[in-house]
LUMTORDO-944166 format. One record per residue (C-alpha): residue in one letter; residue number from 0; z, x, y. Coordinates in pm, whole numbers, plus 32768, in hexadecimal, padded with zeros to 4 digits. Each point is the difference from the previous one (the first is absolute). Example, Ala and Ser with C-alpha at 12.3 -4.5 7.8 and 13.67 -1.06 7.14 Angstrom:
<pts>
 residuo num    z    x    y
       a   0 830C 84CE 7E3E
       s   1 7FBE 8089 8158
</pts>
This chain:
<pts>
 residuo num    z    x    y
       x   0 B976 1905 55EC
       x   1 815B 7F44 7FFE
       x   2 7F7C 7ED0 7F9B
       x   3 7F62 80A1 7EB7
       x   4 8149 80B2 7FC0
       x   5 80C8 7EE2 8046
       x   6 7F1F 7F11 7F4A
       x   7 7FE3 8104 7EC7
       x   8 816A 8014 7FFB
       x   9 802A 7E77 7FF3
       x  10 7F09 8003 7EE7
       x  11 80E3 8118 7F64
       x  12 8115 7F58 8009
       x  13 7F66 7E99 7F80
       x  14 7F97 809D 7EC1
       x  15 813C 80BF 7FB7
       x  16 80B3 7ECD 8027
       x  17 7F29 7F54 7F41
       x  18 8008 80FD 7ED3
       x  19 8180 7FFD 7FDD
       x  20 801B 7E94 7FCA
       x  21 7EE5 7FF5 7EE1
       x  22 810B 810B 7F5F
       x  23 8139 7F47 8013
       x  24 7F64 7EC8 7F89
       x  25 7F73 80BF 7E96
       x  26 8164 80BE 801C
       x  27 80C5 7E8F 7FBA
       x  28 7EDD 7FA3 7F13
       x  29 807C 8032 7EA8
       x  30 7F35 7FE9 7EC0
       x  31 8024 7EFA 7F02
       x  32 80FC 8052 7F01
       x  33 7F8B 803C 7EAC
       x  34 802F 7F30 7EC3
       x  35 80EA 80C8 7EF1
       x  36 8080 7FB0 7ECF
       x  37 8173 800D 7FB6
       x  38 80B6 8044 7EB7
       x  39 8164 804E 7FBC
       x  40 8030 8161 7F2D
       x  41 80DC 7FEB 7F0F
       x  42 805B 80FF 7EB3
       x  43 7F90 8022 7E91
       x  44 8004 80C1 7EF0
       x  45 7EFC 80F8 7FCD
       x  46 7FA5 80CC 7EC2
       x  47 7F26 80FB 801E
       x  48 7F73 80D7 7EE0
       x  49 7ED8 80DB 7FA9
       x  50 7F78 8019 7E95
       x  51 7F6C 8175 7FAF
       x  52 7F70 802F 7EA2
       x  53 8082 8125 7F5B
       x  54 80CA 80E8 7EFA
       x  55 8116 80A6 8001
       x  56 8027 8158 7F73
       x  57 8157 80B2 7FBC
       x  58 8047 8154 8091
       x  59 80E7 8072 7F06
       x  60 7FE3 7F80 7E9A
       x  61 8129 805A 7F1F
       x  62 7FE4 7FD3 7E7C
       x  63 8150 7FD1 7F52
       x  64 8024 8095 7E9D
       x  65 8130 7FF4 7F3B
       x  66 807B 8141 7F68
       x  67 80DC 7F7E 7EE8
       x  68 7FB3 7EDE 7F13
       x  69 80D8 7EC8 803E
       x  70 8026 7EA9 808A
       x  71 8012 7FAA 8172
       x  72 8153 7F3D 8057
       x  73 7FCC 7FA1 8178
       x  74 7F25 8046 810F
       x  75 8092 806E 812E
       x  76 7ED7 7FBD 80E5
       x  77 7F31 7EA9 803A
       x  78 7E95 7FF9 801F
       x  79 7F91 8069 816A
       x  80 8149 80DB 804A
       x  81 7FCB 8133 80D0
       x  82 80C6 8116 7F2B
       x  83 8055 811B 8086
       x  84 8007 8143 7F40
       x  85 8126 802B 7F25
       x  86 806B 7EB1 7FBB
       x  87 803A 7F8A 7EAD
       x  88 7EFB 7F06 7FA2
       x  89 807D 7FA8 7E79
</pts>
């Protein structure tokens, strides 16, 4: 009976020896490195713009009437001018 338990534990010991140096060798084992490509980044303009069709519609409309006859002498007001309420336009 000591024979087969000091024979089995030889045999034990044989294979766990064995089995740890299989491991260290794949541990130092490294893989192949991989091809990459390699630019350098550098900066540019970019314009960016979306086109949507459409109309525009005004909220407020205001018709301008004059209440005495006469001549207009200067416009106090260019084309495209917010205006607000009050102001003398001619």
């Amino acid at each position: 009976m000591k024979t087969n338990y000091l024979a089995l534990c030889a045999i034990a010991g044989l294979l766990a020896s064995t089995a740890c140096g299989k491991k260290e060798e794949k541990k130092n084992a490294a893989p192949p490195p991989t091809p990459v490509s390699v630019i350098t980044a550098s900066t540019s303009p970019a314009v960016y713009y979306d086109q949507y069709p459409a109309t525009v519609v005004a909220l407020k409309t205001v018709e301008l009437r004059s209440q005495v006859t006469g001549f207009i002498t200067s416009l106090n007001f260019q084309e495209g001018d917010l205006v607000p309420a009050g102001k003398v336009l001619y």
